[in-house]
C-alpha positions in Angstrom: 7.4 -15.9 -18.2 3.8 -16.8 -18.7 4.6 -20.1 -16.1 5.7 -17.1 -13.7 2.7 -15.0 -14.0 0.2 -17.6 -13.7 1.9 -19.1 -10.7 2.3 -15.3 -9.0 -2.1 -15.2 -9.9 -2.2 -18.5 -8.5 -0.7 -17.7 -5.4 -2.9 -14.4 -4.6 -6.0 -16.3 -5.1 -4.6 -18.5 -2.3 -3.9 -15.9 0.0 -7.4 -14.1 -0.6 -9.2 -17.6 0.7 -7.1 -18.1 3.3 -7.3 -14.4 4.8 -11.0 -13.8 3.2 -9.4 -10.4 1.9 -8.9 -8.9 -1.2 -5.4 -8.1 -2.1 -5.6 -4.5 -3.9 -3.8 -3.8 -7.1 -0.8 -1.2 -6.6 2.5 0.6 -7.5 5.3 1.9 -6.2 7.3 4.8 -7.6 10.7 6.2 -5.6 11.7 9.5 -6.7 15.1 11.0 -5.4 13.6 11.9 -2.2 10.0 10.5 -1.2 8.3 7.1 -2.4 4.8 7.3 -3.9 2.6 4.4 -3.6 -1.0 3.8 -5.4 -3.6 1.3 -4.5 -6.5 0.3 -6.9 -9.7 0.1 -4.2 -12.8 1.2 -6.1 -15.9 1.7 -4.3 -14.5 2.5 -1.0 -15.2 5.3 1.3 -12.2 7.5 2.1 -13.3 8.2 5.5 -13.4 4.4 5.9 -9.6 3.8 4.7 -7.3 2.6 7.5 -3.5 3.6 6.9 -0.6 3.1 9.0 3.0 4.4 8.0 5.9 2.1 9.8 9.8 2.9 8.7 9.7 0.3 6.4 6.3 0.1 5.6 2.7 0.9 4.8 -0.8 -1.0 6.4 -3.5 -0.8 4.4 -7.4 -1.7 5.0 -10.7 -1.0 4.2 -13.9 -2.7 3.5 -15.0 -3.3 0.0 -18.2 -1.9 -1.0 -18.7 -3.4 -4.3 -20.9 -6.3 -4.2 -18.7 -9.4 -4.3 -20.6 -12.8 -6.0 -18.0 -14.9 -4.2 -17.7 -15.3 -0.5 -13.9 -16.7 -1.7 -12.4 -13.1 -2.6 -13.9 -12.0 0.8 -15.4 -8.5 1.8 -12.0 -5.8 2.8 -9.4 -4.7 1.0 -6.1 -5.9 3.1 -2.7 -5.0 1.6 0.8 -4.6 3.4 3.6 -2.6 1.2 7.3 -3.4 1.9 9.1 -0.4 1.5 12.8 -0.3 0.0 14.3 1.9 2.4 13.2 4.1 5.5 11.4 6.8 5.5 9.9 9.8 7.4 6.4 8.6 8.7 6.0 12.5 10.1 5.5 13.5 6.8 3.1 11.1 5.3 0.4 12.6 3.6 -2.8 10.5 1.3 -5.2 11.5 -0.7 -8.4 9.4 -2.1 -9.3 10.5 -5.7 -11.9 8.0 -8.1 -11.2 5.0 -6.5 -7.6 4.9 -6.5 -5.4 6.2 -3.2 -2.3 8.2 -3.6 0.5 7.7 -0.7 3.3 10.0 -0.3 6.3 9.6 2.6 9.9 11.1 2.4 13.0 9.0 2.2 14.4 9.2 5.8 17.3 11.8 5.6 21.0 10.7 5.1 22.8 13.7 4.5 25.3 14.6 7.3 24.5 17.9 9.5 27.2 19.6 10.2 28.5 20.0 13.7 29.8 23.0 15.5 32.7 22.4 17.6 33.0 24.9 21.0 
């Protein structure tokens, strides 16, 4: 297990150099009908925060405003959340509270509507 976790570290750092981008801690929750994701990004400016919903997925960037000693762990946050199933994008909503950003979405719908026949 500890072989697993130090190889999963090992293989962040490498993808911060290469991309010169900070790779934000987060967490996703699915409830029975939306998914709720939170993303660790302290000193950022909400208004700064860019955030794209896909069907399958959430983009998220923004610039770090921490000061970083290290030119290796780069200057923006950068992070790009596989989603297990599809979901609404319309009804997206985010909120930026004390460093840490909140992301809800609805599961796409797959209950049946029922059809009148004429």
């Amino acid at each position: 297990m500890e072989d697993e976790i130090e190889q999963t570290m090992r293989m962040i750092k490498e993808a911060e150099m290469r991309t010169g981008c900070i790779m934000p801690l987060y967490n996703v929750v699915e409830t029975e009908n939306e998914y709720i994701v939170t993303v660790d990004m302290p000193g950022v400016k909400k208004e700064e925060i860019e955030l794209q919903a896909y069907e399958d997925r959430l983009s998220i960037e923004a610039p770090c405003r921490e000061h970083i000693p290290s030119r290796r762990f780069g200057n923006r946050y950068r992070l790009l959340v596989e989603l297990p199933g599809g979901v609404d994008v319309s009804s997206a909503s985010a909120r930026y509270l004390h460093g840490v950003l909140e992301v809800k979405i609805a599961k796409k719908g797959r209950k049946g509507t029922k059809i009148v026949v004429e």
